[in-house]
C-alpha positions in Angstrom: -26.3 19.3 29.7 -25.8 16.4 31.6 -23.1 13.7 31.0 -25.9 10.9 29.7 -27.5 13.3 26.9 -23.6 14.7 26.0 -22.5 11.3 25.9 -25.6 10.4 23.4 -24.6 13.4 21.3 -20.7 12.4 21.2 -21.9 9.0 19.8 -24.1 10.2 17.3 -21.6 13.0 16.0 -18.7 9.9 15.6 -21.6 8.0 13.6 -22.6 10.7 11.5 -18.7 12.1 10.6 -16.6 8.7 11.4 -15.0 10.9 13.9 -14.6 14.2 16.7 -12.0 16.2 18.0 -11.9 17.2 21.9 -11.1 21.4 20.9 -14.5 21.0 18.9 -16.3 19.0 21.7 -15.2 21.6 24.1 -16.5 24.3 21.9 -19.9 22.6 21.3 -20.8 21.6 25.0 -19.0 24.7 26.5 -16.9 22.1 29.0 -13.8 21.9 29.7 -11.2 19.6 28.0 -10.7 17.5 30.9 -14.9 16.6 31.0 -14.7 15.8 27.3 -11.5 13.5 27.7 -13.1 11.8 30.6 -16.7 11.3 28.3 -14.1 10.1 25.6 -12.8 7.4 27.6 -15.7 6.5 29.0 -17.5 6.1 25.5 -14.1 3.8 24.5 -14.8 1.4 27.5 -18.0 0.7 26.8 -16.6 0.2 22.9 -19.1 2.9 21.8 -15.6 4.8 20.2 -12.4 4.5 19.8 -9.7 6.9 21.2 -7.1 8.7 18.9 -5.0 11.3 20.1 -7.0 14.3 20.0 -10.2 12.9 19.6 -11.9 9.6 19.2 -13.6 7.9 16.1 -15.9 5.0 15.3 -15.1 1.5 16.5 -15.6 -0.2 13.7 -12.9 -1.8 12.3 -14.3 -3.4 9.0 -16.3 0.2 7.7 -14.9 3.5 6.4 -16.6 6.9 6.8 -19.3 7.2 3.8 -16.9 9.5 0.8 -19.1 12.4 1.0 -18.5 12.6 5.6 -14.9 12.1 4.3 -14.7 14.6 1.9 -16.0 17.8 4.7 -13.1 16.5 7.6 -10.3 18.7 8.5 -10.9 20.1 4.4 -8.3 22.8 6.1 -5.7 20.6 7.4 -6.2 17.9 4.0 -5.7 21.0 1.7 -2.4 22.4 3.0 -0.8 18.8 3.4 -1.4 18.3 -0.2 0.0 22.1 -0.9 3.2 21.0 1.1 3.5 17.6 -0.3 3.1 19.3 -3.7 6.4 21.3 -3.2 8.0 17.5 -2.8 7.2 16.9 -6.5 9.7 18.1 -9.2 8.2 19.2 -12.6 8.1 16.3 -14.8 7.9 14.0 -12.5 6.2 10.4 -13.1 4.1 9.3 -10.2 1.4 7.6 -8.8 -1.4 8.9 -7.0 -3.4 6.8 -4.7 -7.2 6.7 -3.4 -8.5 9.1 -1.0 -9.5 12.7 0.2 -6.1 13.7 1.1 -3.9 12.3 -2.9 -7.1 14.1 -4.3 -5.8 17.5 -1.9 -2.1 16.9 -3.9 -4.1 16.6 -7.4 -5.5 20.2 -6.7 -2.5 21.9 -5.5 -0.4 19.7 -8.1 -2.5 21.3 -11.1 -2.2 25.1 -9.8 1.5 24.8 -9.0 3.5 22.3 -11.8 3.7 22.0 -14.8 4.5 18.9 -17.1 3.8 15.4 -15.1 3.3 12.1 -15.7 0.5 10.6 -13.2 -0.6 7.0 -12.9 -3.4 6.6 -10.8 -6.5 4.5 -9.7 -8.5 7.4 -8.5 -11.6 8.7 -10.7 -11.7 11.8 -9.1 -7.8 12.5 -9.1 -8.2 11.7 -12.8 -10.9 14.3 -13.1 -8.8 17.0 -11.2 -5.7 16.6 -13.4 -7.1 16.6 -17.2 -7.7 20.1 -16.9 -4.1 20.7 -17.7 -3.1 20.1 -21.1 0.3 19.5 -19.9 0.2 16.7 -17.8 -0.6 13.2 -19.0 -2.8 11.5 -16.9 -3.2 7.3 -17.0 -6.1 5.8 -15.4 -5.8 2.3 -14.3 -8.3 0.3 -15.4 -10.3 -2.5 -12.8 -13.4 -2.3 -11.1 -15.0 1.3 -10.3 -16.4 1.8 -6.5 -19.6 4.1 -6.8 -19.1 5.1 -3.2 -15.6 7.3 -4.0 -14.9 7.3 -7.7 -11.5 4.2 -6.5 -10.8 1.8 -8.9 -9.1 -1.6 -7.8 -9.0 -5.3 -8.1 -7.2 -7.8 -10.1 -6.6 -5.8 -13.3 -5.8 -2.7 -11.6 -3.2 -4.3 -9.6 -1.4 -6.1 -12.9 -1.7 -2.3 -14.5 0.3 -0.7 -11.4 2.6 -3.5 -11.2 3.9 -2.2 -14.9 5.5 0.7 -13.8 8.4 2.4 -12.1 7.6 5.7 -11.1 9.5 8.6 -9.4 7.1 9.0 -6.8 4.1 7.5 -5.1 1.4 9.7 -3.3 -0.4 7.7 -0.5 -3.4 8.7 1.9 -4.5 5.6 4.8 -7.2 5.2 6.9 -5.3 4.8 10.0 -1.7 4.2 11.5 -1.8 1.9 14.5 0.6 2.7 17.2 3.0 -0.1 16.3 3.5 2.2 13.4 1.0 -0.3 11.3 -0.4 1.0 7.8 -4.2 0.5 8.2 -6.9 0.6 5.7 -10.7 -1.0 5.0 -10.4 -2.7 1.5 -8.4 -5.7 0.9 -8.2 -4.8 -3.3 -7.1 -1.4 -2.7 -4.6 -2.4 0.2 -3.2 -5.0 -2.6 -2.8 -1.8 -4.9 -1.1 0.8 -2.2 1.6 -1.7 -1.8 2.2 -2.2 -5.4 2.2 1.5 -5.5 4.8 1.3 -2.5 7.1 -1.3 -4.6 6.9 0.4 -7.8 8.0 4.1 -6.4 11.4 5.4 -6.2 10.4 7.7 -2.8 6.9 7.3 -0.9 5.2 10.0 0.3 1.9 9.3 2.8 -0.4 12.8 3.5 -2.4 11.9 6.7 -3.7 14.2 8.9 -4.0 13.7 12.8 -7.1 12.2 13.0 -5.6 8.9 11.3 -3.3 8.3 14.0 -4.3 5.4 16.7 -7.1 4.9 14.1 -8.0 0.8 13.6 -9.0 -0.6 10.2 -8.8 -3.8 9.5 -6.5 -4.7 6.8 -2.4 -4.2 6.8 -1.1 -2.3 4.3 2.8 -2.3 5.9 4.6 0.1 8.3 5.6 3.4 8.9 8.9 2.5 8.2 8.5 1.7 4.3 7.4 5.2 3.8 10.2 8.0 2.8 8.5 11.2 4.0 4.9 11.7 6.1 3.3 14.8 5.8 0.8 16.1 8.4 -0.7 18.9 10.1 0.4 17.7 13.6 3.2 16.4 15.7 2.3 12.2 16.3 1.8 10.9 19.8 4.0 8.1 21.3 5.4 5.7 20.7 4.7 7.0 16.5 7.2 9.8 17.3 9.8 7.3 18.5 8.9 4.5 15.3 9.9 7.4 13.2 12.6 9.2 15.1 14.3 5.3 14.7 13.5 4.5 11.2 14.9 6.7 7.6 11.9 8.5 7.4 11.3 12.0 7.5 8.5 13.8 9.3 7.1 17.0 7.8 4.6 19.1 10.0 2.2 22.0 8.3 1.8 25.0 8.9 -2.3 26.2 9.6 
């Protein structure tokens, strides 16, 4: 294939999934690593992607992946970062739980593994997850309900966070910038993750690798608010260094 047509291919995988990782682009076009980082960087001159380390994802700042292309990334690496933040929770805890694909990873492995918790949250879906257990008491925030992913946020939800004082606070993000910058789409529910920040005793973000170096356009706050990260691989410079300097603690999966 030549480098034109596997550079039209690369750009319509990051449209279709919101992002593509070089081990899987070497796999696909049978090239070497260095050919696909060279197409990468290429693709991110011309402002057709943007680079993250390992991969590349779309440029767009002001649009998140559709919920459903969300939903089918790294479903590997999402599920054993909630297993492992999971093991972070004490039974009868209190806690929020955030919006996202990855908080809705900790509601899963949260209902198989504890027993007796108290869990505030603004996410349909999370909500859906945890009645099955009879055991835990589940609080949905009320506001205004997003079709695309089952989030609820806005004025009312943010009053309804603001009301508690939790043990814990479960966060996913949309991206982490390399000045160690909390990234996400939606004004509302970046209002919401910091009240969830200032009303929890100890944050906890799960993010896997593909949010790091990614741009959204909103700021939520910095890596340094945030107690304990959980992800499936080590971050690239200078994140390493922002949280080798700051209090909080890095926990790495094991696949």
């Amino acid at each position: 294939m030549k480098a034109e047509q596997r550079h039209n291919e690369i750009v319509r995988l990051v449209e279709l999934n919101g992002e593509v990782n070089t081990d899987e682009l070497v796999e696909l076009f049978n090239v070497s690593p260095q050919t696909i980082r060279r197409d990468l960087n290429e693709l991110a001159e011309e402002n057709k992607l943007r680079r993250t380390h390992g991969g590349a994802t779309n440029s767009s700042s002001s649009e998140n992946s559709s919920y459903n292309n969300r939903k089918v990334m790294h479903p590997k690496q999402k599920e054993q970062i909630g297993a492992t933040l999971a093991r972070h929770i004490p039974n009868g805890s209190t806690l929020f739980i955030d919006i996202g694909t990855t908080p809705e990873a900790v509601a899963r492995a949260l209902t198989v593994s504890h027993c007796d918790l108290r869990v505030v949250t603004n996410n349909i879906n999370v909500a859906t997850i945890l009645m099955e257990r009879s055991d835990f008491k589940v609080i949905l925030a009320g506001g205004e309900v997003r079709n695309i992913d089952g989030g609820v946020t806005g004025e009312a939800t943010l009053d309804f966070v603001s009301q508690f004082r939790l043990d814990f606070g479960v966060l996913g993000i949309s991206g982490i910038d390399f000045d160690g910058s909390l990234l996400d789409f939606d004004y509302h529910e970046v209002r919401v993750k910091k009240a969830i920040i200032e009303n929890s005793r100890q944050t906890i973000l799960g993010v896997d690798h593909s949010k790091f170096g990614r741009n959204a356009m909103v700021k939520l706050g910095n890596l340094k608010e945030i107690n304990l990260v959980i992800t499936d691989q080590a971050p690239p410079e200078p994140l390493a260094s922002i949280l080798e300097e700051s209090d909080t603690i890095i926990e790495i999966v094991n696949l």
